[in-house]
Short mmCIF file of the C-alpha atoms (twelve columns), coordinates in Angstrom:
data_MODEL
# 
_entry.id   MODEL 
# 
loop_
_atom_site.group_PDB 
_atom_site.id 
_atom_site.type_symbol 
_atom_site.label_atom_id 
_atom_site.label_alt_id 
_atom_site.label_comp_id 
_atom_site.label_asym_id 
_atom_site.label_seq_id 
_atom_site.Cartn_x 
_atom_site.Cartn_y 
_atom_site.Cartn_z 
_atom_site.pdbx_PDB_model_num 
ATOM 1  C CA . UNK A 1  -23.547 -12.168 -19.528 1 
ATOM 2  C CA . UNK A 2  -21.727 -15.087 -17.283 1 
ATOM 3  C CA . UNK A 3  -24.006 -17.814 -18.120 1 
ATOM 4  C CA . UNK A 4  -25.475 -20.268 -15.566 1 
ATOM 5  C CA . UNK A 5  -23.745 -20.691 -11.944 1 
ATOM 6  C CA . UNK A 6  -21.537 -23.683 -11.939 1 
ATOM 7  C CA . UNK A 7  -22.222 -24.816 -8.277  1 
ATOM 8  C CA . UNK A 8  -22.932 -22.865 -5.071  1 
ATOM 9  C CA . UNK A 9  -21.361 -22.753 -1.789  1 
ATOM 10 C CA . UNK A 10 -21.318 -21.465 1.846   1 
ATOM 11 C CA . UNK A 11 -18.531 -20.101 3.581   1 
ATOM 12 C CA . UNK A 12 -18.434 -19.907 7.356   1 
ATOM 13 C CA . UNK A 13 -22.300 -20.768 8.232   1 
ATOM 14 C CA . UNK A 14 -21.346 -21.630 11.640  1 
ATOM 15 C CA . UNK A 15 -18.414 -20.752 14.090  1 
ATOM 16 C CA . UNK A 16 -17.718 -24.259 13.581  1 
ATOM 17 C CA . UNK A 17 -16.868 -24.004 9.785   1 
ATOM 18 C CA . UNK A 18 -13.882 -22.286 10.976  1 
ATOM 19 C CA . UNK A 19 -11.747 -23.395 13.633  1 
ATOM 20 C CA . UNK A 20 -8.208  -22.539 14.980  1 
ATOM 21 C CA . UNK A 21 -5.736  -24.220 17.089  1 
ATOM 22 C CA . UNK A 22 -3.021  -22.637 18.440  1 
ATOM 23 C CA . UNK A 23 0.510   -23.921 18.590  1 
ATOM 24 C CA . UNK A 24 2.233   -23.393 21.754  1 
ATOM 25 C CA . UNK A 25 5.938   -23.725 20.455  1 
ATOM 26 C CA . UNK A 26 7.434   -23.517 24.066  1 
ATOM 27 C CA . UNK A 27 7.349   -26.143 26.597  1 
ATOM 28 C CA . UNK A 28 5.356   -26.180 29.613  1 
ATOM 29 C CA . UNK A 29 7.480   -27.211 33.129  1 
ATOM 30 C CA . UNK A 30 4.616   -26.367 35.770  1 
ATOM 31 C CA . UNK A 31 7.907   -23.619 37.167  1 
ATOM 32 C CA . UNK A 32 7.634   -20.053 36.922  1 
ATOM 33 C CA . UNK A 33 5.368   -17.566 37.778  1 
ATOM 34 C CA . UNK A 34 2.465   -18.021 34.757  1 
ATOM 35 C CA . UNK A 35 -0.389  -19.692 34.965  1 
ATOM 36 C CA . UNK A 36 -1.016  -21.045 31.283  1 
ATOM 37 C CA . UNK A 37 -4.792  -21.544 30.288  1 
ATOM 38 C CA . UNK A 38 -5.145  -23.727 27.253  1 
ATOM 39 C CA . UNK A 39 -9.048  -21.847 26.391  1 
ATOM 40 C CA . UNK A 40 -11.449 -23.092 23.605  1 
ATOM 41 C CA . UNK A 41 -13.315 -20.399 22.579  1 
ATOM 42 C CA . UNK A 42 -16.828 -19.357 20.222  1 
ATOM 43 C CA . UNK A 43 -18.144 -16.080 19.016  1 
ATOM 44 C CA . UNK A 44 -15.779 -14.289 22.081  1 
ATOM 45 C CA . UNK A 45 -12.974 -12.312 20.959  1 
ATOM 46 C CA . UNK A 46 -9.719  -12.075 22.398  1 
ATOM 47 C CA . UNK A 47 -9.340  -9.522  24.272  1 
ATOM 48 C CA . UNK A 48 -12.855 -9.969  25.590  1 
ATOM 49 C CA . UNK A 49 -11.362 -13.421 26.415  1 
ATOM 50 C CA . UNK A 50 -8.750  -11.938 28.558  1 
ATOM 51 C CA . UNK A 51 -11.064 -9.489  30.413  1 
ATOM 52 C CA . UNK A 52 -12.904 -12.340 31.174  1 
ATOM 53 C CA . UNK A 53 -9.684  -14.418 32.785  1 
ATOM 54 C CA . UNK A 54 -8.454  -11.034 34.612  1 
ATOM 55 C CA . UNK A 55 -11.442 -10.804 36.210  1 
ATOM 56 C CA . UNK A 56 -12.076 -14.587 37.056  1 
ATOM 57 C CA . UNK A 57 -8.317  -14.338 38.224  1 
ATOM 58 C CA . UNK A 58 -8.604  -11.535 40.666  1 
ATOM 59 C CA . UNK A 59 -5.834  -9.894  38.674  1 
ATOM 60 C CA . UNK A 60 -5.037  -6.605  36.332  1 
ATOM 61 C CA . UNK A 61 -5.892  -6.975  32.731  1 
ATOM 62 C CA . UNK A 62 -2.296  -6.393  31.971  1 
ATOM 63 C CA . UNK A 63 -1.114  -9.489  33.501  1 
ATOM 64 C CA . UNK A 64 -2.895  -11.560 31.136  1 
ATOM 65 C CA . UNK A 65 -1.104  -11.967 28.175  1 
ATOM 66 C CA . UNK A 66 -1.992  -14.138 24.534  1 
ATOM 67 C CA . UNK A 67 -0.098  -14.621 21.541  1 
ATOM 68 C CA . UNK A 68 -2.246  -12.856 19.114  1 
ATOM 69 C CA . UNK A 69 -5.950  -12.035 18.223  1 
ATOM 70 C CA . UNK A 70 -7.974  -14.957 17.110  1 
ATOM 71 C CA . UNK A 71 -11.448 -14.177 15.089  1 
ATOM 72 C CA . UNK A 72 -14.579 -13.985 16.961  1 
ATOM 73 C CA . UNK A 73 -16.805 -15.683 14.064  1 
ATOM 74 C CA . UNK A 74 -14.896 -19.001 14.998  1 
ATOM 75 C CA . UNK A 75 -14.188 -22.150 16.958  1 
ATOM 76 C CA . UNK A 76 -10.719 -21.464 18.653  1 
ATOM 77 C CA . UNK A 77 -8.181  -22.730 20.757  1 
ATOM 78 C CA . UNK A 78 -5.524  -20.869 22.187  1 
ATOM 79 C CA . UNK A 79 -3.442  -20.350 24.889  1 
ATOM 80 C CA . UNK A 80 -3.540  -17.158 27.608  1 
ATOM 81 C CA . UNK A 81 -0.944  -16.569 30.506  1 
ATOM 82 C CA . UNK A 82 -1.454  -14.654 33.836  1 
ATOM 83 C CA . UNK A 83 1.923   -13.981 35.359  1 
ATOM 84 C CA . UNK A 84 1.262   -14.407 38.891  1 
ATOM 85 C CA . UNK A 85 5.370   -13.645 40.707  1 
ATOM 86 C CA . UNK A 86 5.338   -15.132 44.156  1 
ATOM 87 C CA . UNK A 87 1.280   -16.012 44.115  1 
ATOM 88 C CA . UNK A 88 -0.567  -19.101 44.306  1 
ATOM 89 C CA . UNK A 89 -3.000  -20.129 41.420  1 
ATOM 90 C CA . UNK A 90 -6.508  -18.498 41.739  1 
ATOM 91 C CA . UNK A 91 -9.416  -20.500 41.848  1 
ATOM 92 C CA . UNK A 92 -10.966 -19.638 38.542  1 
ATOM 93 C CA . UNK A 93 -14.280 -21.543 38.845  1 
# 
């Protein structure tokens, strides 16, 4: 009824077929009481992501915060901030 396929094709094989960089649209002074994490990320969602920091950080969940959910079936890139008021950076290796 459609004839013969023209071609064929494969969409997002890999996480790597899809990838997404976040664009911080703020500048970055080193003052202030975040902690920004620039994290590259693959087949992890985002708020898995952020679990992940809080707990690395020693900190609530709710102090982490991210600009918006990024797919899990992907390469990403984006940025995550844990407000730390009045604390020194945690040693997050």
């Amino acid at each position: 009824a459609y004839g013969e396929a023209l071609g064929s094709a494969v969409l997002k094989a890999t996480a790597e077929d899809f990838q997404v960089d976040e664009v911080l649209d703020i500048p970055l002074t080193g003052d202030g009481e975040h902690l920004w994490l620039w994290v590259e990320k693959r087949g992890l969602n985002t708020e898995e992501a952020a679990r992940r920091i809080a707990k690395a950080a020693g900190v609530p969940l709710r102090t982490v915060s991210y600009a918006g959910l990024k797919d899990r079936q992907a390469l990403t890139r984006q940025w995550f901030s844990v407000q730390l008021p009045g604390k020194a950076d945690p040693d997050m290796s």
